[in-house]
N, C-alpha and C positions, 0 to 999 in steps of 0.2 A: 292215442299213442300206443296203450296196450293191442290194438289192433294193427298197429302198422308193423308192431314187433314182432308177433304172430306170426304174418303173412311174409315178413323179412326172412324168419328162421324157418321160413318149409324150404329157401333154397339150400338144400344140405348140403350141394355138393362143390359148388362154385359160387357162395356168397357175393351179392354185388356191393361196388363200396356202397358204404352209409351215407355220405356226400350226396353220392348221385339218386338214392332211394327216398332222401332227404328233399334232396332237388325236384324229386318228380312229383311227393307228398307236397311243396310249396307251389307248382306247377299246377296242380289242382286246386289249389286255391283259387291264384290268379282265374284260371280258366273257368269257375264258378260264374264270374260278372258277365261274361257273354253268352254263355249256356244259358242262365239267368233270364239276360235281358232276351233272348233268340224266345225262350220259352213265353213270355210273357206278352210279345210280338204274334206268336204265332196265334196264342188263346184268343188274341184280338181281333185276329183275321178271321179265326177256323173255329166257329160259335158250334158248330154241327159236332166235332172232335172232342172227344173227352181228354181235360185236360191231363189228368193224374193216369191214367190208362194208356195213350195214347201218344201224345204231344211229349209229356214229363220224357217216358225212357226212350223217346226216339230221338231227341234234342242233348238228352244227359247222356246217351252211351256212345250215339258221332259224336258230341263236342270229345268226351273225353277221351274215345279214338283215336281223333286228330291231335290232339292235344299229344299225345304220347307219342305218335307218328312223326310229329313235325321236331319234338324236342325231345327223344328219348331214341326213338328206332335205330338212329343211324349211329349212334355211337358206338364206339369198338367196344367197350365193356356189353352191349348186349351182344352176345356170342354164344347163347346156347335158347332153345325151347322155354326154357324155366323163366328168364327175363319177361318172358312175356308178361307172364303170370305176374311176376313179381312188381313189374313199372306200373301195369293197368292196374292193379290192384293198390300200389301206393298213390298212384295219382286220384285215383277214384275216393278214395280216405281223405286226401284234400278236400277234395268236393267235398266231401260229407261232411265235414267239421264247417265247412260254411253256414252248409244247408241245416247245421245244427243249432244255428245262433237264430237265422227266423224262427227253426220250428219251438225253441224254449223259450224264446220271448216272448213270442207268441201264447204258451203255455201258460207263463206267468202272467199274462195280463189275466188269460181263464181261468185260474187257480188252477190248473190240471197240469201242473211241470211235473210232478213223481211217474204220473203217469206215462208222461209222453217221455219223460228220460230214460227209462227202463226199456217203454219201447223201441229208442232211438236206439241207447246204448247196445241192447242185445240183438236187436233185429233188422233196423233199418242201416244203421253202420256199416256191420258185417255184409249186409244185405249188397250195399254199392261194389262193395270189394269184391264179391261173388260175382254178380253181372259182371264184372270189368273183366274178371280173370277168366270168363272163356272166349272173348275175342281177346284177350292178350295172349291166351295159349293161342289162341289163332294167329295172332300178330308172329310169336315164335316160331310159330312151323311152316307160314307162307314164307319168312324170311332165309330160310335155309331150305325152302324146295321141298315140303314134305307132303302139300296140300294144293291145291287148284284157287284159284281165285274167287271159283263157282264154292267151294267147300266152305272157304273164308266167309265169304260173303253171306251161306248160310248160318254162320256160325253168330256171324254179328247179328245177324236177324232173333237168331236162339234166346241170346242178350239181351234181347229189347224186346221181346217175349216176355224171359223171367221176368225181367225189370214192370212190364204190363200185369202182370197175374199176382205179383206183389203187391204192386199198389192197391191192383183191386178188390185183392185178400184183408189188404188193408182196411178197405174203403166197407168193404158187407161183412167183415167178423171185428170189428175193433174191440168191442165188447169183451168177447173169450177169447181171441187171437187165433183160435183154431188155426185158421185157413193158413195163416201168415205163418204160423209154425210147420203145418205141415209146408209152403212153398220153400220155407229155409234150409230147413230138412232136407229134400231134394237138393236144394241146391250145394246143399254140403259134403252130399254123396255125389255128383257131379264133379264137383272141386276137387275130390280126394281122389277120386278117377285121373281128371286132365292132368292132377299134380305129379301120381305115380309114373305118369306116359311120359311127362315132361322129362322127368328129373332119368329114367331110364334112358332117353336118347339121346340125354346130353353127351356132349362130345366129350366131357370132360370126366366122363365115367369109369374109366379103364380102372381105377383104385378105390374104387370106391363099391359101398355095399349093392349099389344097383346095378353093376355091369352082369350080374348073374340074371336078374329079372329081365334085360335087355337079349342078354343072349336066348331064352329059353322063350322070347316074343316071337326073335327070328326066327326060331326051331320050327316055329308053331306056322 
């Protein structure tokens, strides 16, 4: 919840309702059981593929794609850049509150829940939100004509990248987290990038603190 609020209040300029940020947070739930089940199908088949590297972010960043495509895209309230950001990012926090009930149960059978909380809460959490929000700033600016489909396309791949170099940060520093911190890191400066661009070319900038930043992109 603290993370869904977070990511709600970076849109500054044009707030989406709460209902429907709400909607897209439940959305990601749901959409967890096929992800899920698609992910666990595939481990089956594809023995050679690493599942956590590999299979996990290319299964968890299209399902959750789709997910926000099929039931988030087309509504009129998305009408600026910034939604992007803001749907993928709350629906991907769905996912994650699912994905947080195996990973602590799990925990607690090993005695090792302080551990894995900490790391869920601070890194893996955020972590889903972050993957999600630079194909959803993609999802925003293919939607209003600002990107190529070639562009998009590399973007989701970007996505499913970090989502790879995470896990596997995950998977060879769990110990000291190093890895996992420096891949957050990055990814947080990435975030605060797509975020500025976003919220700049919203449409809905003309009164607000960012139509100066906007104007002085075009200058440039």
């Amino acid at each position: 919840m603290f993370w869904l609020y977070y990511f709600y209040k970076k849109d500054e300029i044009e707030p989406e309702p709460k209902s429907l940020v709400f909607k897209a947070y439940l959305i990601g739930i749901l959409a967890a059981i096929p992800i899920i089940i698609a992910e666990l199908r595939l481990s089956t088949i594809s023995e050679f593929l690493p599942e956590a590297i590999i299979i996990a972010p290319f299964v968890e960043e299209l399902g959750k794609l789709l997910a926000v495509y099929l039931f988030i895209y087309h509504n009129r309230e998305f009408d600026e850049p910034m939604d992007g950001i803001v749907y993928a990012a709350s629906l991907a926090l769905g996912f994650a509150s699912i994905e947080n009930v195996g990973y602590l149960y799990n925990a607690g059978r090993q005695g090792n829940i302080t551990e894995v909380f900490h790391l869920r809460a601070l890194l893996s959490v955020p972590g889903h939100a972050l993957f999600a929000s630079f194909w959803g700033y993609g999802l925003g600016l293919i939607k209003f004509q600002r990107i190529t489909r070639l562009i998009f396309t590399l973007m989701v791949m970007g996505a499913i990248l970090a989502h790879g170099l995470f896990n596997l940060a995950v998977s060879f520093s769990f110990e000291t987290g190093a890895g996992v911190v420096i891949v957050v890191a990055a990814l947080w400066i990435g975030f605060q990038k797509v975020t500025r661009h976003a919220l700049a070319i919203s449409p809905h900038r003309e009164f607000s603190k960012y139509s100066k930043l906007s104007e002085s992109q075009n200058e440039e």
